[in-house]
C-alpha positions as CSV (number, residue, x, y, z in Angstrom):
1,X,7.0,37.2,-15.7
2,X,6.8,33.6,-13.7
3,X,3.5,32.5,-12.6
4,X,2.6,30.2,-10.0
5,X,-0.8,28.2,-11.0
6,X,-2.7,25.3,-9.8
7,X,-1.6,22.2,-12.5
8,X,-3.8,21.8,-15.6
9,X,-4.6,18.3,-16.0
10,X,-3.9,19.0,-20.0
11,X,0.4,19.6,-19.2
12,X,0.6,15.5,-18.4
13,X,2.4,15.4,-21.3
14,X,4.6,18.6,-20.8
15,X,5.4,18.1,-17.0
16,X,6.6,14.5,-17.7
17,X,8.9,15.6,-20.4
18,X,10.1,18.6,-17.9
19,X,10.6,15.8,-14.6
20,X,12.8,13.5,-17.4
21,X,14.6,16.8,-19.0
22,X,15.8,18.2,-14.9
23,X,15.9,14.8,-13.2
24,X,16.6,12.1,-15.7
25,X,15.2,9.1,-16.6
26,X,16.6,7.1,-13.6
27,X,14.1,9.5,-11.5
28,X,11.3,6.6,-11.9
29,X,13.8,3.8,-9.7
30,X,13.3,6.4,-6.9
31,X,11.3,4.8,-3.5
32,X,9.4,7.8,-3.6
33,X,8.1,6.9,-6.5
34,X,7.1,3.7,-5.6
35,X,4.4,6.2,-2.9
36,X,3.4,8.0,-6.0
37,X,2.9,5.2,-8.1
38,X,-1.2,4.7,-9.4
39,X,-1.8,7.5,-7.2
40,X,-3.6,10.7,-7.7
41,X,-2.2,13.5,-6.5
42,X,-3.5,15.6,-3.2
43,X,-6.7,17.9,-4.5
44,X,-5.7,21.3,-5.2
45,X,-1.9,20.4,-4.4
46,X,-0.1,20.2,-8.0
47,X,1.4,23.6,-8.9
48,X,3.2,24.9,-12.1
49,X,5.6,27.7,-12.6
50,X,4.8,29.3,-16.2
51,X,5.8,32.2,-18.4
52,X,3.6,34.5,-19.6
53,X,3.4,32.6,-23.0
54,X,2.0,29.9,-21.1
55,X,5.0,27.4,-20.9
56,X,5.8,25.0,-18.2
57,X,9.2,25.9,-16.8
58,X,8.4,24.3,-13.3
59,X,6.7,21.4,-11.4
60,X,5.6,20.2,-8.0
61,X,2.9,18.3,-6.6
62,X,2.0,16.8,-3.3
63,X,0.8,13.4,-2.5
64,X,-1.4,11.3,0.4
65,X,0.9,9.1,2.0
66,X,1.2,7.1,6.2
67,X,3.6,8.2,8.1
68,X,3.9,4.9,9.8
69,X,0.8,3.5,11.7
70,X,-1.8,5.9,12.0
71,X,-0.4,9.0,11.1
72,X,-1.5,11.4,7.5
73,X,0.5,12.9,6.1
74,X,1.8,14.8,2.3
75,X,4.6,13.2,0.2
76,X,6.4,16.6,-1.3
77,X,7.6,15.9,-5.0
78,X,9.1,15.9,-7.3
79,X,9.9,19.4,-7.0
80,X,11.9,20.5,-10.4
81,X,12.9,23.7,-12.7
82,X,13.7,23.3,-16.0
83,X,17.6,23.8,-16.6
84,X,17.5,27.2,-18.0
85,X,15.8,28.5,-15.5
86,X,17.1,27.2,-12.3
87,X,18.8,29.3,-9.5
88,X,16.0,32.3,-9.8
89,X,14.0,31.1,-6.9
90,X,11.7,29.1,-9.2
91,X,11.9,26.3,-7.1
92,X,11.5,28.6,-3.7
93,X,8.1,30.1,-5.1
94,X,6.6,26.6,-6.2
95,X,7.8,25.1,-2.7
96,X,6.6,28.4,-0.8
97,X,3.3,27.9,-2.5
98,X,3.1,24.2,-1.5
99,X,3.8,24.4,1.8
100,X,0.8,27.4,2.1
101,X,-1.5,25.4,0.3
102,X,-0.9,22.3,2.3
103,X,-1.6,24.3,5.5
104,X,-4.6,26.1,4.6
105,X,-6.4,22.6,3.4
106,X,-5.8,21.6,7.2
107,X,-2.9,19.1,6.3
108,X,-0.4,18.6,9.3
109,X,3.0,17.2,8.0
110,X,4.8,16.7,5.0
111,X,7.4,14.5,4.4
112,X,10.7,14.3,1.3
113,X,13.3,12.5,0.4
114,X,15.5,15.6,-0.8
115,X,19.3,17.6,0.1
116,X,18.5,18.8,3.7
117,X,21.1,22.1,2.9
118,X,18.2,23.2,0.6
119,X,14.6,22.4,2.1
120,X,16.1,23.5,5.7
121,X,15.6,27.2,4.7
122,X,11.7,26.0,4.4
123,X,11.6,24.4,7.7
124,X,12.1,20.7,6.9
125,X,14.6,18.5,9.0
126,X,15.7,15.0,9.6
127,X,15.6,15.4,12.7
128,X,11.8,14.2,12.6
129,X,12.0,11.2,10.7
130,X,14.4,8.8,12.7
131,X,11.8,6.5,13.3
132,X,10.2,6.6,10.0
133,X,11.6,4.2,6.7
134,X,10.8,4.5,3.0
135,X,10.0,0.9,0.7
136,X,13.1,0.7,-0.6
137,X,16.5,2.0,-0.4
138,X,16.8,5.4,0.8
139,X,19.9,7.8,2.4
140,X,18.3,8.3,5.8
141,X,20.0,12.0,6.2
142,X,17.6,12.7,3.2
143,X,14.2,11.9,4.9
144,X,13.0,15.2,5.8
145,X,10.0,16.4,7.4
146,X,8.5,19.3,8.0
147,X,5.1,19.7,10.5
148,X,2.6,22.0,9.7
149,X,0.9,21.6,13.3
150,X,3.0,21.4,16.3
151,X,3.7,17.6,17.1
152,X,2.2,16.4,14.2
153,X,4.7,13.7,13.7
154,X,5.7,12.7,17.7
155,X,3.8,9.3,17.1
156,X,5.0,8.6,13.7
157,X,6.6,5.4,13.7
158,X,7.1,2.9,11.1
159,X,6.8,2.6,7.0
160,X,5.9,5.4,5.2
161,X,3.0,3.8,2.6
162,X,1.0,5.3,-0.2
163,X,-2.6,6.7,0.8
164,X,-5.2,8.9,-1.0
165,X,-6.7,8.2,-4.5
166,X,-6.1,5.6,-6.9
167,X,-5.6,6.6,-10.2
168,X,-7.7,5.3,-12.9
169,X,-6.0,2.5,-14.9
170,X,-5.3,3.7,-18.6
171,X,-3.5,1.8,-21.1
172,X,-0.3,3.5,-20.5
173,X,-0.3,2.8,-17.2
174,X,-1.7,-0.5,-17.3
175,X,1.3,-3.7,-16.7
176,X,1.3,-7.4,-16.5
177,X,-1.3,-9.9,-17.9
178,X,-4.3,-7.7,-16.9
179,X,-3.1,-4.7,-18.2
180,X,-2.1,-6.6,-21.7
181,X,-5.8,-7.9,-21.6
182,X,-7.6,-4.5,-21.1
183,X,-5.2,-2.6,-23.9
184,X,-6.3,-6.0,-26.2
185,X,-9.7,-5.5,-25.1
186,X,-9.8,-1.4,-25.8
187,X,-8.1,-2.1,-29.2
188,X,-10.5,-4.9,-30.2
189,X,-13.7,-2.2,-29.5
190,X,-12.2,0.5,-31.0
């Protein structure tokens, strides 16, 4: 049996080893990821697919983002199954889930980079993103949108940029000279 749960914050570790296992590595280069970047996810928008033993077999979370001036909306991903269990509608549930919990929080658009031939059968199109770019390179066909409220999108216009929550800096996470200093200075006290 395949349950569909709200994320524990305790499976960091197991959903990053699950996004490099389906997606590889390379999946960090990604201009979405740039939007996700130091960023919390959406509250009560990170979902897991488990067995019944309890194991992480699926990811997807959703993210604060601009649709261009002016205009919230959710960042969809990364959606991802792990290998073995891909092609049973794992990916369907957790994106059925998403899309239903996105609505009922009162969110009005979400936004992907993904394969159009897929997401269409959950309502998402390009045909809603011409005048919307992504920081960075992106294929345009693969900037999809879906609108959870009617014309939720007909003024957006522009960059898509990063919104919500800043993540707290950890030493993991933490780059450059500042970053070097605070993982001295947390060493040092410890």
């Amino acid at each position: 049996m395949i349950r569909i749960v709200r994320e524990a914050p305790a499976e960091a570790g197991a959903r990053e080893a699950l996004l490099d296992l389906a997606l590889g590595k390379r999946r960090r280069k990604k201009s979405s990821e740039r939007l996700r970047e130091n960023r919390l996810p959406a509250e009560e928008l990170s979902f897991s697919a488990k067995l019944g033993n309890g194991r992480l077999i699926g990811t997807l979370r959703l993210w604060h983002v601009a649709a261009g001036k002016n205009c919230a909306a959710l960042l969809l991903g990364p959606l991802a199954v792990h290998p073995s269990y891909q092609k049973r509608g794992i990916g369907s549930a957790l994106m059925r889930e998403a899309i239903a919990g996105a609505k009922a929080l009162g969110h009005r658009a979400i936004v992907l980079v993904g394969d159009e031939p897929y997401y269409r059968r959950f309502g998402f199109s390009n045909a809603l993103t011409p005048r919307l770019h992504m920081p960075g390179p992106f294929e345009r066909n693969r900037l999809l949108a879906l609108e959870l409220v009617p014309h939720a999108l007909a003024d957006a216009h522009g960059m898509i940029a990063a919104a919500g929550e800043i993540a707290p800096l950890t030493p993991q996470k933490s780059t450059g000279i500042a970053g070097k200093l605070l993982t001295s200075r947390i060493r040092h006290a410890s």
